[in-house]
N, C-alpha and C positions, 0 to 999 in steps of 0.2 A: 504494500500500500504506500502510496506516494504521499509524505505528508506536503500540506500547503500552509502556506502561514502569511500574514497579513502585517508588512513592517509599514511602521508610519515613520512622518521625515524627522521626528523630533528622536525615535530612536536609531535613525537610522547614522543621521550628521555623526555623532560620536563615534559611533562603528566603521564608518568609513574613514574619519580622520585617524581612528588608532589602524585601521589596515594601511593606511595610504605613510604612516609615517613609520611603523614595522616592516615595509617594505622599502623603502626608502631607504632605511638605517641599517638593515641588513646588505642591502647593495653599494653598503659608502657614500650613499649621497645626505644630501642637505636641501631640508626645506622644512617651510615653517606654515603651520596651522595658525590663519589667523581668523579673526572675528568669529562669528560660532557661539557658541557655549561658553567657550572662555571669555568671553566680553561680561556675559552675563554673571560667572563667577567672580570677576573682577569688581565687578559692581558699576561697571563702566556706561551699562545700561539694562533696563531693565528683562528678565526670561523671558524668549518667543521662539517661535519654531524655526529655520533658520530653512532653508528651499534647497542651500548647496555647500558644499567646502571649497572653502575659499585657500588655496594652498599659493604662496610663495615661494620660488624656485630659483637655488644657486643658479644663475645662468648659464654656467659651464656644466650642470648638471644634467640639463630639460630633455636634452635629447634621452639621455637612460633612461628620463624619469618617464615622457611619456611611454617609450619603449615598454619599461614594464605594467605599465596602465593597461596597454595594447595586448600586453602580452595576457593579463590577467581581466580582456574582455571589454574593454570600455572602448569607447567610439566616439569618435571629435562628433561633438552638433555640431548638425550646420549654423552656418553664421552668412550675415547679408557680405557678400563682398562689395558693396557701395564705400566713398572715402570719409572721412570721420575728419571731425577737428583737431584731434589729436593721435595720439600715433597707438596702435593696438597694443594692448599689455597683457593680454589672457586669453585663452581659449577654453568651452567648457565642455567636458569629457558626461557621455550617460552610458548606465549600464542598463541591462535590460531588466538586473534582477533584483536593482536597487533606487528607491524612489527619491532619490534625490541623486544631482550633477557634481561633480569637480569639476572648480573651476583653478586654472591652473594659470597662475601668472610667474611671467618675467620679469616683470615689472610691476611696482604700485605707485599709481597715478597720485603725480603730487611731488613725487619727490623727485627733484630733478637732478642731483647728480649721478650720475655711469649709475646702471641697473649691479652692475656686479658690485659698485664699492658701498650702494645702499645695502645691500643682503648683505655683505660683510659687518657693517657696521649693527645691524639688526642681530645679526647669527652674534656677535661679542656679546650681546648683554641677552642673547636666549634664556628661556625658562624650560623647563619639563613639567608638566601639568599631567593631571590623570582622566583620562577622556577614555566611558567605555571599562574600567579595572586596565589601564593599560596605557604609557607615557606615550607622551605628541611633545612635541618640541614646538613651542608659540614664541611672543615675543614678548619684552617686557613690559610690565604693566603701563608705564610709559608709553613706549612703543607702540604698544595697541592703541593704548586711549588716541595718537596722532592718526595710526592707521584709519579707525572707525571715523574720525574728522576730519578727514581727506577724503572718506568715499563717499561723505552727507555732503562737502563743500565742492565736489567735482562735477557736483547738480547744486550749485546752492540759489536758482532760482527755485527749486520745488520748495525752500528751506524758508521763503518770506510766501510764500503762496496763498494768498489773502483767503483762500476757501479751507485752507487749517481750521480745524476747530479744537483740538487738542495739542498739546506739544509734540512737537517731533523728537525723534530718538536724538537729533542734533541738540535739542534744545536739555534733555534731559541729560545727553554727553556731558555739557558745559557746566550743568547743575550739580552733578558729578562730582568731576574734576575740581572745580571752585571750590569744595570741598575738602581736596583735599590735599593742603599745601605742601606736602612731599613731593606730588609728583608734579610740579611748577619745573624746579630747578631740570630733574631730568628731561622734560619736556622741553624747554628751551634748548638745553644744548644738544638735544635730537633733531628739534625743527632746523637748529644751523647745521649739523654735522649732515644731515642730509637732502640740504636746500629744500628746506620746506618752508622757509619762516614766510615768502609770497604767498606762496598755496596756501597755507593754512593760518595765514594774518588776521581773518575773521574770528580763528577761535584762540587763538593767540590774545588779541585784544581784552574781548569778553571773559579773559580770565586775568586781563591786566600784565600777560607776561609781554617785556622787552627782549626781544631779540634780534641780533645781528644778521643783516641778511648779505649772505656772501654773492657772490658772482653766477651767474644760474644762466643760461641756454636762453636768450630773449626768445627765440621763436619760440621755444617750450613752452614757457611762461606766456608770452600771448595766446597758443592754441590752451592752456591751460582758462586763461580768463573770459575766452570769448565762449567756451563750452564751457563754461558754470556760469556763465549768465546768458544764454542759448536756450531758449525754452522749443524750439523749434525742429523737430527732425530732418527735416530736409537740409539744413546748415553744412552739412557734411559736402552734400552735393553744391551745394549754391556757391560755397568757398572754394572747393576744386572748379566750380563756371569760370570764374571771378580770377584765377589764377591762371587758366588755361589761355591759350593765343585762341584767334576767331578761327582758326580750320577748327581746331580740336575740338569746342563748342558744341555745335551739330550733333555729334559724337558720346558727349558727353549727358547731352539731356533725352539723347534718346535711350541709352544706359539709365539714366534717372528714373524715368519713367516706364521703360517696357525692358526691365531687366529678363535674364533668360528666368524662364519657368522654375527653376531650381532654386535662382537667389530669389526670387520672389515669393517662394514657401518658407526660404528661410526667416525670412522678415515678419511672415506671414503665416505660421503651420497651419492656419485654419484653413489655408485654401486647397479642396477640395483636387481630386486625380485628373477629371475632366480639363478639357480646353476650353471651356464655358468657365468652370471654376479661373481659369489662367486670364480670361479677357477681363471677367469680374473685376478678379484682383488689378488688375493696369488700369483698368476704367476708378477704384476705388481711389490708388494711388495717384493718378493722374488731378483726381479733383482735391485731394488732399495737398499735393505738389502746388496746385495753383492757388489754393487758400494760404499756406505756409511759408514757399518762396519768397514773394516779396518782403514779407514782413521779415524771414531769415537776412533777404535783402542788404534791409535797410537797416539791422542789428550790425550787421558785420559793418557796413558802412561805416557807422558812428562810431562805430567801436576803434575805425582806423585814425580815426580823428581823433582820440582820447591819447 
């Protein structure tokens, strides 16, 4: 008799963060369980069900690491291949037999210097926590508290979005933290060691800490500003318009709008086998494209002038 059993994602995140850093550990590599469970033990924010693992990865690593992802079953989702305002830092992995994703980064947005010398910097001051009866390697409570303030302020138009009617998990981070004045000191000198003090100068402020902001990547730093106050999806594409010469153009908004069938599910899973389903969705897009655009527009515009 085959037994069948029914895992929800709140038991599941744990389970997969101690497989994924058991396996990890035994193969020599390096990577770090962030946000999750351990935020919530932290006290950094309040318990909720978490959708995915969020894993951070030596860089010199990723390749093993997806390897043995791969090897033990899991499958890159698809993802929209359209251009973004900033540059991609993750891919996220599903399994068939587990209801929740890995998401697997090379990077954590926000922090702008070399992806390899932030995970070193990170991996120094690591922790071992017990997720599951079974150690993950996270990052310091520090650490995290910046991490989880980077991923609220790298959207931080949803973060003033006038139809809140309760505090956001940002607003409760800050509450947090203010709290409690040990982790001030390590925070500052994290925000400078790993060019964050721009990125995260919003939460930086609201907790009153002064920090020195070193030398950072100006393009970085502008794709970083223009997509946390970018409320628009189409931004991605409008800014690659906006960049491209007038041949490419043409080219570029017919990609926007009637992408191939494939990235168009990506974007979209709900659309349907059919070619009917396929026209749908480009008809769907097409009228969202033209409500959104300009207004993307004339964001990025202003934004040039500032």
């Amino acid at each position: 008799m085959e037994l069948v059993g029914v895992l929800w994602a709140d038991e599941a995140v744990p389970l997969v963060s101690a497989f994924v850093h058991r396996r990890a550990d035994a193969a020599g590599l390096r990577a770090l369980v962030l946000k999750g469970p351990t935020a919530a033990a932290d006290r950094l924010r309040p318990p909720r069900t978490s959708g995915d693992v969020d894993l951070l990865v030596a860089p010199d690593d990723l390749p093993r690491i997806l390897a043995l992802l791969a090897a033990d079953g899991w499958t890159e989702r698809p993802w929209p291949d359209g251009p973004t305002l900033a540059a991609k830092h993750s891919r996220s992995y599903r399994h068939a037999a587990w209801p929740v994703d890995i998401d697997v980064h090379w990077r954590w947005p926000g922090f702008l210097v070399p992806p390899r010398d932030a995970f070193e910097a990170l991996w120094s001051r690591h922790r071992i926590v017990e997720l599951a009866g079974r150690p993950v390697a996270t990052a310091s409570v520090a650490d995290s508290a910046l991490v989880l303030a980077l991923h609220a302020l790298r959207d931080a138009w949803q973060i003033t979005d006038p139809r809140l009617t309760r505090p956001s998990d940002y607003d409760l981070l800050v509450e947090a933290v203010a709290a409690r004045a040990e982790l001030h000191a390590p925070l500052r000198a994290a925000a400078e060691e790993l060019g964050a003090v721009q990125t995260a100068q919003p939460f930086l402020d609201a907790l009153g800490i002064r920090a020195r902001a070193g030398e950072v990547p100006a393009a970085e730093l502008r794709a970083w500003r223009i997509n946390a106050s970018s409320p628009h999806a189409s931004a991605g594409w409008v800014q690659a318009v906006r960049a491209a010469g007038w041949r490419q153009r043409p080219l570029l908004l017919a990609r926007a709008v009637f992408p191939a069938p494939h990235a168009l599910r990506a974007a979209d899973p709900a659309i349907g086998p059919r070619r009917i389903d396929v026209a749908a969705g480009w008809w769907r897009r097409l009228r969202r494209g033209a409500r959104t655009a300009p207004l993307a527009w004339d964001h990025l515009r202003r934004t040039d002038r500032t």
